[in-house]
NUNUKOL-312233 format. One record per residue: x, y, z of N, C-alpha, C in turn; residue number from 1; residue in three letters. Coordinates in nm, 2 decimals, decimal comma. Each point is the difference from the previous one (the first is absolute). Example, Ala and Ser with C-alpha at 12.3 -4.5 7.8 and 13.67 -1.06 7.14 Angstrom:
2
  neast nnorth    nup caeast canorth   caup  ceast cnorth    cup banu lumnu
   1,32  -0,57   0,78  -0,09    0,12   0,00   0,09   0,12   0,00    1   ala
  -0,04   0,11  -0,07   0,09    0,11   0,00  -0,08   0,11   0,08    2   ser
END
This chain:
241
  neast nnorth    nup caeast canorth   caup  ceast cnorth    cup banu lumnu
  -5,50  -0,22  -4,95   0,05   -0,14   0,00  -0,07  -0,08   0,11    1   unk
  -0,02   0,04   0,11  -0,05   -0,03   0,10  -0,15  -0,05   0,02    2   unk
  -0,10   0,07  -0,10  -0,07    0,02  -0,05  -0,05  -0,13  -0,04    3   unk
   0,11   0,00  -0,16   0,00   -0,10  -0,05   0,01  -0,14   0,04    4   unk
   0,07   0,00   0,06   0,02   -0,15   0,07  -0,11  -0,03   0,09    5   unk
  -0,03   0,08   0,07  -0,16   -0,05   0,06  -0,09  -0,04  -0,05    6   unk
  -0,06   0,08  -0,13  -0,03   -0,08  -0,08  -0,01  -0,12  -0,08    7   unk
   0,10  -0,04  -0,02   0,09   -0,11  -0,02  -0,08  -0,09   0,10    8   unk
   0,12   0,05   0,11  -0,10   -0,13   0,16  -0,13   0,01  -0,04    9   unk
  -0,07   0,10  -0,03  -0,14   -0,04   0,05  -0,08  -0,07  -0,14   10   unk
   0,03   0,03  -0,12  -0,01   -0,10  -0,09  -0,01  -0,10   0,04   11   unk
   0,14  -0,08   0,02   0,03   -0,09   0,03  -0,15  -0,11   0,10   12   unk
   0,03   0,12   0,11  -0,09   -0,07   0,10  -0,15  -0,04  -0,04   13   unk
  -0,06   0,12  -0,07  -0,15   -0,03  -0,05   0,03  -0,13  -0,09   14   unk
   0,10  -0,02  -0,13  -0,04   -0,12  -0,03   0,02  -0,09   0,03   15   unk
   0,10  -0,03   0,12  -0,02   -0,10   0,10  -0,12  -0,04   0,05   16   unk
  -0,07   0,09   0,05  -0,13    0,04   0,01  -0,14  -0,08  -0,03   17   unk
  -0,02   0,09  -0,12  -0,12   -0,05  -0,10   0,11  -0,05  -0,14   18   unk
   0,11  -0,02  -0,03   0,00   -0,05  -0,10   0,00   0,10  -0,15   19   unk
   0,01   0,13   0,02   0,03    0,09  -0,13   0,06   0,13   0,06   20   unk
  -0,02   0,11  -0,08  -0,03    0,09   0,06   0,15   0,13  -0,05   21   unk
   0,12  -0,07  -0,01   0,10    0,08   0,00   0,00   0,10  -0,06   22   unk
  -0,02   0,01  -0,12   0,02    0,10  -0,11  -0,10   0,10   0,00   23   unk
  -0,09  -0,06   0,04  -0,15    0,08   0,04   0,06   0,13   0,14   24   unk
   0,11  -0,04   0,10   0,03    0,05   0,06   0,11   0,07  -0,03   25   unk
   0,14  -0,07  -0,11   0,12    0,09   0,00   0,02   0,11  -0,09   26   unk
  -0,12  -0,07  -0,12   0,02    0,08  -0,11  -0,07   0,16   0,02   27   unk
  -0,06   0,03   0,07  -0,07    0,12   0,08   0,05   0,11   0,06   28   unk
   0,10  -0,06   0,10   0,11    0,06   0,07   0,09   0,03  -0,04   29   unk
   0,07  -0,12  -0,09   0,14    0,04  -0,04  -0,03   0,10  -0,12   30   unk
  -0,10   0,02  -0,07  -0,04    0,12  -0,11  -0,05   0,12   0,08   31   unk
  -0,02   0,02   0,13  -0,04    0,09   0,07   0,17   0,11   0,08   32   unk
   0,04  -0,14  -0,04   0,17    0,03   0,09   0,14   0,01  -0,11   33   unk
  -0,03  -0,06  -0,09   0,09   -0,01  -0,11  -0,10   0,03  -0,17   34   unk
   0,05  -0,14  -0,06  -0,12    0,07  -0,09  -0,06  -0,14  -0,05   35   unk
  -0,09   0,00  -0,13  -0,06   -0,16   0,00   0,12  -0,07  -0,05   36   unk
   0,04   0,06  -0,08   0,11   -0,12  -0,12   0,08  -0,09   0,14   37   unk
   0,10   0,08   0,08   0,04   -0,07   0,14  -0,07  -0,11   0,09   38   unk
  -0,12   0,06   0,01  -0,12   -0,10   0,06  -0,03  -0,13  -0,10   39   unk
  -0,01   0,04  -0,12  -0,03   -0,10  -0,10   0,10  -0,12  -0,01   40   unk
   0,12   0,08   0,00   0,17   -0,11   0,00   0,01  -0,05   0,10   41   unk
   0,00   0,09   0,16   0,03   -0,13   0,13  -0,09  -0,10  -0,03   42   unk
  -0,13  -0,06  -0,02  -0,09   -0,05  -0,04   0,00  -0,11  -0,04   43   unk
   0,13   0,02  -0,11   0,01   -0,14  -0,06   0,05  -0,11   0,04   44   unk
   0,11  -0,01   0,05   0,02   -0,12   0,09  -0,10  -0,08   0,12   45   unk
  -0,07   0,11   0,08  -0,10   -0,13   0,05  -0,12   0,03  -0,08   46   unk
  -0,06  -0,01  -0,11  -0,11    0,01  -0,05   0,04  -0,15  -0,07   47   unk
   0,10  -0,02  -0,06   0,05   -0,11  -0,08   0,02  -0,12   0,13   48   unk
   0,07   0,01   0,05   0,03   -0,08   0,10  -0,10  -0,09   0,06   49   unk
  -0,07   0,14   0,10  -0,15   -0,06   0,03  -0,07  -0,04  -0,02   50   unk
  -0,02  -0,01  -0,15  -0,11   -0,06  -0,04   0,02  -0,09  -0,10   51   unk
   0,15  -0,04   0,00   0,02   -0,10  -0,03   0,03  -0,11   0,07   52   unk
   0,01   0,05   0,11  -0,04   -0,14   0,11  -0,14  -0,01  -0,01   53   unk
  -0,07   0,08   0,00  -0,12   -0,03   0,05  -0,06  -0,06  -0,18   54   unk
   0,05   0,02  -0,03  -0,07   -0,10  -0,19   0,02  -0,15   0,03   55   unk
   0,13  -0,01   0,08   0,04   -0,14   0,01  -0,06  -0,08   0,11   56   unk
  -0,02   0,09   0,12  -0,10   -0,05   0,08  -0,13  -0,04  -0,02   57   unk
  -0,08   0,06  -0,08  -0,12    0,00  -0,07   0,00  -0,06  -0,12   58   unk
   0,12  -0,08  -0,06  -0,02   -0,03  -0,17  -0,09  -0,08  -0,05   59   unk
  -0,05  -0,08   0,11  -0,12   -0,07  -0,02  -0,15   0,03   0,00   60   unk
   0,03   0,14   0,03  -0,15    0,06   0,03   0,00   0,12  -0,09   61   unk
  -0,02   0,01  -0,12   0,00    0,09  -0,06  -0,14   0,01  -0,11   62   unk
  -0,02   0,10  -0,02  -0,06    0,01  -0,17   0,00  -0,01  -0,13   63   unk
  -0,03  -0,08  -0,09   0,02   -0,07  -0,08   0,13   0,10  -0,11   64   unk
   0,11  -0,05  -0,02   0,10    0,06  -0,04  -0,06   0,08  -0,17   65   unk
  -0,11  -0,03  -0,06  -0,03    0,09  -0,12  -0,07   0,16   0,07   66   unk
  -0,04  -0,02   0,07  -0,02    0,10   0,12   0,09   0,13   0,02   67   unk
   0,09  -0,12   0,10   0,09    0,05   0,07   0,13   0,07  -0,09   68   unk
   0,01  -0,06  -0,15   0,09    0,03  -0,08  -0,04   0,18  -0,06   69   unk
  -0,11  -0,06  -0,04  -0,09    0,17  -0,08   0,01   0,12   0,11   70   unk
  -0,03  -0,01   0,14   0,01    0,05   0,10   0,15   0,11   0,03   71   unk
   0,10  -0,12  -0,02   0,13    0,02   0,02   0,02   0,06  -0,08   72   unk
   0,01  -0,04  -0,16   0,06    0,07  -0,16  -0,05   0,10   0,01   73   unk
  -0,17   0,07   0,04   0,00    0,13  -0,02   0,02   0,07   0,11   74   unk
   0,01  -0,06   0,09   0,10    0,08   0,14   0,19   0,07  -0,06   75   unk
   0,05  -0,07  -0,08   0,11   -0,02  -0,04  -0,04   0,13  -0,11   76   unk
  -0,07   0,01  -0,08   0,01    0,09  -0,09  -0,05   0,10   0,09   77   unk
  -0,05   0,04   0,08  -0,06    0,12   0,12   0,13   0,03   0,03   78   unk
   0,10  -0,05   0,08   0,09    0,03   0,04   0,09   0,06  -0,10   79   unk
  -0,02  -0,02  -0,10   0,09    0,07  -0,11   0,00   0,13   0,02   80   unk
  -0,14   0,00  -0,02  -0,08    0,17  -0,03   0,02   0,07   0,12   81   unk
  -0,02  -0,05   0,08   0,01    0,06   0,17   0,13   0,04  -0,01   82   unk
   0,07  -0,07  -0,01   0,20    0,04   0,01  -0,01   0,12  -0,13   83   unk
  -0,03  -0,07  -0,12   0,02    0,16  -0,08  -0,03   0,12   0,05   84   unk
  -0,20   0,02   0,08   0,00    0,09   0,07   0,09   0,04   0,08   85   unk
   0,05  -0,10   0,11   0,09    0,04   0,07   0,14   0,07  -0,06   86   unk
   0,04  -0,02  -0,10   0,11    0,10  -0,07  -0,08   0,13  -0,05   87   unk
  -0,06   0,02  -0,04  -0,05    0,13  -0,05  -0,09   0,07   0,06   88   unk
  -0,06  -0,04   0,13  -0,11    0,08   0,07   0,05   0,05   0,10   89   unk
  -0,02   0,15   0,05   0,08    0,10   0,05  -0,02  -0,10   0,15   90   unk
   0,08   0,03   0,09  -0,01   -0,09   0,18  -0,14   0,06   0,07   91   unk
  -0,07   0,12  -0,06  -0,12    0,10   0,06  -0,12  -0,10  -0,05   92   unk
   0,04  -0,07  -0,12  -0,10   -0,08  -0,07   0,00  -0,12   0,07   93   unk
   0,11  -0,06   0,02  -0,02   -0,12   0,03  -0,02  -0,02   0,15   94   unk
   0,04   0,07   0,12  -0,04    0,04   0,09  -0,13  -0,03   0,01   95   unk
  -0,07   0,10  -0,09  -0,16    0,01   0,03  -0,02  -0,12  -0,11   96   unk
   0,02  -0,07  -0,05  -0,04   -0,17  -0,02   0,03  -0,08   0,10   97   unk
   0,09  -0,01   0,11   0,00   -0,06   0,12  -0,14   0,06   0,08   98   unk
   0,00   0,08   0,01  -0,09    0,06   0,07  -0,19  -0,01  -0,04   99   unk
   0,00  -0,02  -0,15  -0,15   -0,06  -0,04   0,03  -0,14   0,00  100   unk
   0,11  -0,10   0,01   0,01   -0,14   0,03  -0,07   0,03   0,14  101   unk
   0,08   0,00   0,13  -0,04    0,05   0,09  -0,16   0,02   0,03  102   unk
  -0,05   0,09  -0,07  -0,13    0,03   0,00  -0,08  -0,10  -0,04  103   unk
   0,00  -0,10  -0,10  -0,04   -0,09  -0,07   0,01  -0,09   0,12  104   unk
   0,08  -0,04   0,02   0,04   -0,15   0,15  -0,13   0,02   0,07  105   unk
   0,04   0,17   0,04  -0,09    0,02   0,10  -0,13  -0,01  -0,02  106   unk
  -0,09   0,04  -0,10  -0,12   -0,02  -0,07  -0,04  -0,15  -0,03  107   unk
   0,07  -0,12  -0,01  -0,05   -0,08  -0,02  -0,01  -0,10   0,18  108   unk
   0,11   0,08   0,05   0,00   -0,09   0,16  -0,10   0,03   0,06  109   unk
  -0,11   0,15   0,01  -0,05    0,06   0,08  -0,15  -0,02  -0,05  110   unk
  -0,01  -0,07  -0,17  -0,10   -0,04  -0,05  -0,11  -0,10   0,06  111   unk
   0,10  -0,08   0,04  -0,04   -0,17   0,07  -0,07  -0,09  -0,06  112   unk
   0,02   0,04  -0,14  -0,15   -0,09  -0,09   0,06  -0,13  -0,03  113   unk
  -0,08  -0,11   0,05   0,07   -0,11  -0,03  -0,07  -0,04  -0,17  114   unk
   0,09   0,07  -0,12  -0,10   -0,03  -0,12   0,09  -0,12  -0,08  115   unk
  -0,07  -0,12  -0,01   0,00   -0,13  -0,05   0,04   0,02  -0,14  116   unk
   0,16  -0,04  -0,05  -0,01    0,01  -0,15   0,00  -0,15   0,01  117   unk
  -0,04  -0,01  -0,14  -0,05   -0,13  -0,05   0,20  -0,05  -0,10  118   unk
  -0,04  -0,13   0,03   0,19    0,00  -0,07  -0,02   0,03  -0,17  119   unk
  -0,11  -0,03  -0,06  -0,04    0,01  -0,15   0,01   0,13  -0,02  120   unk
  -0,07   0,09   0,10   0,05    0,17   0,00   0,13   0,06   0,01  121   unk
   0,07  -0,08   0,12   0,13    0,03  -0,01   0,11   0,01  -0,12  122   unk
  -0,04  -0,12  -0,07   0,08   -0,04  -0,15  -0,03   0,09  -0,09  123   unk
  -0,14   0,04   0,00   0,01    0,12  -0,10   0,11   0,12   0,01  124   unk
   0,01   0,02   0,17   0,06    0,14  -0,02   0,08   0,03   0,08  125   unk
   0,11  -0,16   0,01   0,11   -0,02   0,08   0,15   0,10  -0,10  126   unk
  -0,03   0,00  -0,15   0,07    0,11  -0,07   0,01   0,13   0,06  127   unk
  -0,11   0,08   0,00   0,01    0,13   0,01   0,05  -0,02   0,20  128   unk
  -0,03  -0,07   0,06  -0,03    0,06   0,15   0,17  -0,03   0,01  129   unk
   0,04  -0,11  -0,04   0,18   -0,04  -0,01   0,05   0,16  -0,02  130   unk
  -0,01  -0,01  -0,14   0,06    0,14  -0,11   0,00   0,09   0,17  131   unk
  -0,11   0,05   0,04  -0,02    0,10   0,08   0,07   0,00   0,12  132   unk
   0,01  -0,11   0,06   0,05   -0,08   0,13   0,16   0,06  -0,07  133   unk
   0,05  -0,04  -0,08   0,16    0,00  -0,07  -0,01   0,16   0,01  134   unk
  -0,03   0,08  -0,05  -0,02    0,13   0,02   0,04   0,10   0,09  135   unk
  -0,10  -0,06   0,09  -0,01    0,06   0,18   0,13  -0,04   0,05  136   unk
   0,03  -0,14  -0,03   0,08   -0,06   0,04   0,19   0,08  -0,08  137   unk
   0,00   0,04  -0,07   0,09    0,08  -0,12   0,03   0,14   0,07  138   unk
  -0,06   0,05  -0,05  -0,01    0,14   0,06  -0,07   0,05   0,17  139   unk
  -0,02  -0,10   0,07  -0,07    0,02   0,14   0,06  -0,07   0,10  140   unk
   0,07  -0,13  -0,04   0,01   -0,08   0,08  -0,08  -0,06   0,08  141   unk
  -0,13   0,00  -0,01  -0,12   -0,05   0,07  -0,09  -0,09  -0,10  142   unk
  -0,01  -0,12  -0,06  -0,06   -0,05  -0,06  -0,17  -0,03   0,07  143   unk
   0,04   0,00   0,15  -0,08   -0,11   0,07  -0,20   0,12  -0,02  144   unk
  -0,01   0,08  -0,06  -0,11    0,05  -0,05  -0,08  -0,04  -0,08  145   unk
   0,11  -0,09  -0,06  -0,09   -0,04  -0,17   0,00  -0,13   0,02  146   unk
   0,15  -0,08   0,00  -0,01   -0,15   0,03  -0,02  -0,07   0,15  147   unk
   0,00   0,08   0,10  -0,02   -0,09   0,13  -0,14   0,02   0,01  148   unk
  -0,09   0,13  -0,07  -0,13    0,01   0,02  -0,07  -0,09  -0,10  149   unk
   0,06  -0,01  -0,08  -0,07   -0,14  -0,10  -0,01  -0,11   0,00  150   unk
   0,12  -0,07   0,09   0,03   -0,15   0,07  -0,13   0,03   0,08  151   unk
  -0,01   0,08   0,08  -0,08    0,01   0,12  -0,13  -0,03  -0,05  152   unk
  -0,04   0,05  -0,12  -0,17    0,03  -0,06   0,00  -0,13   0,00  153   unk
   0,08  -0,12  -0,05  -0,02   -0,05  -0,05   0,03  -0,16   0,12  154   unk
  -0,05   0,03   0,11  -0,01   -0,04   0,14   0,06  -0,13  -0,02  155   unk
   0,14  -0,03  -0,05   0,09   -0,09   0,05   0,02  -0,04   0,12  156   unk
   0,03  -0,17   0,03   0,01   -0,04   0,07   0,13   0,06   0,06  157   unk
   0,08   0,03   0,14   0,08    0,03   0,08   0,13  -0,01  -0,09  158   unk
   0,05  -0,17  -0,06   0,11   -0,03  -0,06   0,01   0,03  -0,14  159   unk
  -0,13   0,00  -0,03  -0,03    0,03  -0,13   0,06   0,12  -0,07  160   unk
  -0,02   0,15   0,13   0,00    0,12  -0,06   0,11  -0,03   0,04  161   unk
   0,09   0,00   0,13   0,13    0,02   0,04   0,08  -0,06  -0,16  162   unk
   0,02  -0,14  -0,01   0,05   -0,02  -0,12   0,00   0,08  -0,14  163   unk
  -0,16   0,00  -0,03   0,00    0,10  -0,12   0,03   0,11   0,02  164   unk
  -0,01   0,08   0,08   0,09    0,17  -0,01   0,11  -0,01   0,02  165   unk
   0,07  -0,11   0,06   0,17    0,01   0,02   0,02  -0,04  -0,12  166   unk
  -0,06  -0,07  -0,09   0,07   -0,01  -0,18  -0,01   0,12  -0,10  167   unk
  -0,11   0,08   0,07  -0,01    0,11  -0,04   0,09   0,11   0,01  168   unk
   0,04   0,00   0,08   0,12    0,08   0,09   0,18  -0,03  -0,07  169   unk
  -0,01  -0,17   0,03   0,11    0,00  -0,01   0,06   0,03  -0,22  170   unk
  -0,12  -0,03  -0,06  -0,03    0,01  -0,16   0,04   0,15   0,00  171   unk
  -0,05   0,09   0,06  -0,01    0,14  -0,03   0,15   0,06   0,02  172   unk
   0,03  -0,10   0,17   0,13    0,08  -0,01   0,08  -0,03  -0,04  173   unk
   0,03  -0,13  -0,07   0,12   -0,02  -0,11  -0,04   0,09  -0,14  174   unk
  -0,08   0,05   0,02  -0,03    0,11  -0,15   0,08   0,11   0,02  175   unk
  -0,04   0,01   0,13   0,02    0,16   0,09   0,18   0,01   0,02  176   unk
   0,02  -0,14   0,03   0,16    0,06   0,00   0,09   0,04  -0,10  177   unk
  -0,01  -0,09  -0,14   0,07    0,07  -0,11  -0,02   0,16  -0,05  178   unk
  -0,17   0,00   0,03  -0,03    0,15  -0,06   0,02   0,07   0,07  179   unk
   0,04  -0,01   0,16   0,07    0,11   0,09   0,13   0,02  -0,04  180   unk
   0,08  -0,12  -0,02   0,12    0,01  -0,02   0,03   0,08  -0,17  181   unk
  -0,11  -0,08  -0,05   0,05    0,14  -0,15   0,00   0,12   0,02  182   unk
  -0,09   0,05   0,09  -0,08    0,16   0,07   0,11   0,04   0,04  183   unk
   0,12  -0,08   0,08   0,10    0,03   0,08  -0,06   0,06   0,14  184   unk
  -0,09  -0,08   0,03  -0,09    0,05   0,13   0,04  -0,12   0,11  185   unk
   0,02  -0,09  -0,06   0,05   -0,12   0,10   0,15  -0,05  -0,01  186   unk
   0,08   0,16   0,11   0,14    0,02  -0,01   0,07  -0,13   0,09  187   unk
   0,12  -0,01  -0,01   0,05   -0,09   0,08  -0,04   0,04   0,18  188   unk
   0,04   0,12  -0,02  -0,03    0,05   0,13  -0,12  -0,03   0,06  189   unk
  -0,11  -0,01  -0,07  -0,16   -0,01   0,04  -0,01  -0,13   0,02  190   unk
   0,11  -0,11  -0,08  -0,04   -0,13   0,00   0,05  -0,03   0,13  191   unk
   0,09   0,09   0,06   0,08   -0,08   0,12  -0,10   0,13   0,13  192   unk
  -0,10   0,04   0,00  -0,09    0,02   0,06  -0,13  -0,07   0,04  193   unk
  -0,01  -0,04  -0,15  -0,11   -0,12   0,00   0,03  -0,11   0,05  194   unk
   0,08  -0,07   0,00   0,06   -0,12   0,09   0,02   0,05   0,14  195   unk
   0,02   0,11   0,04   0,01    0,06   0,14  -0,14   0,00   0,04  196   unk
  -0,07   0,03  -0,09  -0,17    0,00   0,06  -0,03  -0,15   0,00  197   unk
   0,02  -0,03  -0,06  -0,04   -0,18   0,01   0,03  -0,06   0,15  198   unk
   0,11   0,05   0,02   0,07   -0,09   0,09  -0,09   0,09   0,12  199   unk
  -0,04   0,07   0,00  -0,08    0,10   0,11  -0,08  -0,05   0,00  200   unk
  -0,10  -0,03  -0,09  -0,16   -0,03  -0,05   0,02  -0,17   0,08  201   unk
   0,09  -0,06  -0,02  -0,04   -0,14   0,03   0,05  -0,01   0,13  202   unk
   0,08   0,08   0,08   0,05   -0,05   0,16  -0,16   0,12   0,05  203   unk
  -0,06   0,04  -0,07  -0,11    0,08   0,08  -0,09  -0,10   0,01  204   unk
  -0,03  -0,10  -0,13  -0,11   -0,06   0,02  -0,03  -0,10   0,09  205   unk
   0,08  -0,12   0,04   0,01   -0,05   0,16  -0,10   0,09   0,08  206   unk
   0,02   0,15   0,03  -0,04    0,06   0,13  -0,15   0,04  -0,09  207   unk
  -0,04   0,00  -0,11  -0,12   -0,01  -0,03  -0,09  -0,10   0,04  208   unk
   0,03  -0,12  -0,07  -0,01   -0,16   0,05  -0,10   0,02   0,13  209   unk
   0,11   0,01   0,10  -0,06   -0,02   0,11  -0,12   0,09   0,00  210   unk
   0,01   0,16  -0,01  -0,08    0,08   0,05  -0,12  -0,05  -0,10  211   unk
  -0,03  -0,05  -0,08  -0,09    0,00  -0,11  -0,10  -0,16   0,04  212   unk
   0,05  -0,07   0,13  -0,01   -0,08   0,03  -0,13   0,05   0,16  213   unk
   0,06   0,12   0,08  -0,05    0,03   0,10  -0,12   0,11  -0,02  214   unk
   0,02   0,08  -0,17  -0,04    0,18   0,01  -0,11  -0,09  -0,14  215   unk
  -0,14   0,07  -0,02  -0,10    0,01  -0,10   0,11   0,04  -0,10  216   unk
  -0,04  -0,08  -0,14   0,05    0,08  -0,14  -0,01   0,17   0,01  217   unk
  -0,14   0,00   0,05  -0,04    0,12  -0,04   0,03   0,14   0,04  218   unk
   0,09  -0,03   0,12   0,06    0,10   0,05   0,10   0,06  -0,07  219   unk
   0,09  -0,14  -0,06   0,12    0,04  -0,12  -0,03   0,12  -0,07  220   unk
  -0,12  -0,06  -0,09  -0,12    0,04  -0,09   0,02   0,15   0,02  221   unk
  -0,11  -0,02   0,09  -0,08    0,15   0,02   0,17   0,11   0,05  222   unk
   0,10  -0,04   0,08   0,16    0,06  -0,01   0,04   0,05  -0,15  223   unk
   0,00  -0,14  -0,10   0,05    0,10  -0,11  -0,05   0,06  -0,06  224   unk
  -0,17   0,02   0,04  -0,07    0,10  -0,10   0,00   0,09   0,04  225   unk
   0,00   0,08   0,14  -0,01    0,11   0,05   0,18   0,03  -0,02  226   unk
   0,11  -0,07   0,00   0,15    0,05  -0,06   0,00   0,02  -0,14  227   unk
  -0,09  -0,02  -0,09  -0,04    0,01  -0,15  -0,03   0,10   0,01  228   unk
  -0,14   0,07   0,03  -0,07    0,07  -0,04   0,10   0,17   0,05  229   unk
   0,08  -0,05   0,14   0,08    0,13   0,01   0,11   0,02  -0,13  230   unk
   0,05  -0,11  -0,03   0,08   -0,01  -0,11  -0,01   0,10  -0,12  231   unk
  -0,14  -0,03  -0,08  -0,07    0,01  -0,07  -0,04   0,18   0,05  232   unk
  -0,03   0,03   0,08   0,00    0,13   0,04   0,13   0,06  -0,06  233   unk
   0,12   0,01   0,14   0,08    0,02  -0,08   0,07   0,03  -0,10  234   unk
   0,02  -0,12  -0,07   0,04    0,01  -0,15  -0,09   0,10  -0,11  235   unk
  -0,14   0,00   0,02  -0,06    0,10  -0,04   0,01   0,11   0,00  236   unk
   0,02   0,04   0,14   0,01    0,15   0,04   0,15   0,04  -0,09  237   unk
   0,11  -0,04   0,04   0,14    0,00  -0,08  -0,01   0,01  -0,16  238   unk
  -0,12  -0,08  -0,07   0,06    0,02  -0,09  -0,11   0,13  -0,07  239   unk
  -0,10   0,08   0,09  -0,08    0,09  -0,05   0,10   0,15   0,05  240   unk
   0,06  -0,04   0,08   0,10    0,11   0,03   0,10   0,04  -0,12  241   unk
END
């Protein structure tokens, strides 16, 4: 529990921070300490929340909503399929799908290629990368492999991406919460954990703020990849045992 909650703070703090980052951090741990479905359900209250202030803060700075809509709808059918996995795929399986999410983050952060999509490219194959993003995001709880690396290719301006991934986010997780709750994975009990993490996640971020103001991004950075990659150990070794 103790564990947990630091995590929590320290979520919190990084996206005070740099501005993302949470899930990338809790969903790791709490599937290392509990299991994903738990990690997946605290999750939902600030994933919704968050980034639905931040849609409203940015609503003027977005990507053109035929876009943004195709993006979201097959994010929304991903999440389907992700949560059905999540009912029928043994905790050994889905484990080690946190754990190649994981791997994946990590391979695209350590890559450093700044590769220019073109927005005419984007539109071709904002379907499948959504679908996929919904997916990861379903069964992994980590979408940010498929859809935060695709905002990124596609070198959005600062308000630009902030806005467009928070519509992304907040679209997927109104999908995510009825088909958790049909799963019976998003118990009452978990819902009154998630609001517990919320309320964690946002009195941490203040003390982000500041530090994010005095400390390089990169330090955050290069912190949660070296706490990833032990993660990702971990969880491996456990589930080959």
């Amino acid at each position: 529990m103790i564990i947990a909650l630091l995590t929590l703070l320290a979520a919190g703090i990084v996206k005070g921070a740099i501005g993302s980052g949470v899930p990338v951090i809790v969903v790791p741990v709490l599937t290392m300490l509990y299991d994903v479905k738990l990690a997946i359900a605290v999750l939902i209250a600030p994933n919704l929340l968050s980034n639905a202030l931040q849609v409203w803060q940015y609503r003027h700075h977005l990507l053109p909503l035929r876009f943004l809509a195709a993006f979201s709808i097959s994010g929304g059918l991903g999440i389907i399929l992700g949560t059905w996995g999540l009912v029928v795929l043994s905790p050994t399986l889905l484990s080690l799908g946190v754990a190649a999410a994981i791997v994946l983050y990590l391979a695209v952060k350590l890559a450093k290629r700044k590769v220019a999509l073109p927005f005419s490219t984007a539109e071709r194959i904002v379907l499948p990368v959504g679908l996929l993003a919904g997916v990861l995001q379903g069964a992994a709880g980590m979408s940010a492999p498929a859809s935060v690396t695709f905002l990124n290719a596609m070198q959005l301006e600062r308000r630009v991406f902030i806005g467009s991934i928070s519509v992304f986010f907040v679209a997927i997780t109104c999908v995510q919460i009825p088909a958790l709750l049909s799963a019976e994975i998003l118990t009452l009990e978990r819902t009154l954990y998630s609001v517990i993490a919320l309320l964690i996640i946002l009195a941490a971020m203040p003390i982000g703020a500041q530090l994010g103001q005095r400390l390089p991004h990169r330090w955050f950075d290069n912190l949660i990849m070296l706490l990833l990659a032990g993660i990702a150990v971990k969880i491996i070794v456990d589930a080959v045992r």
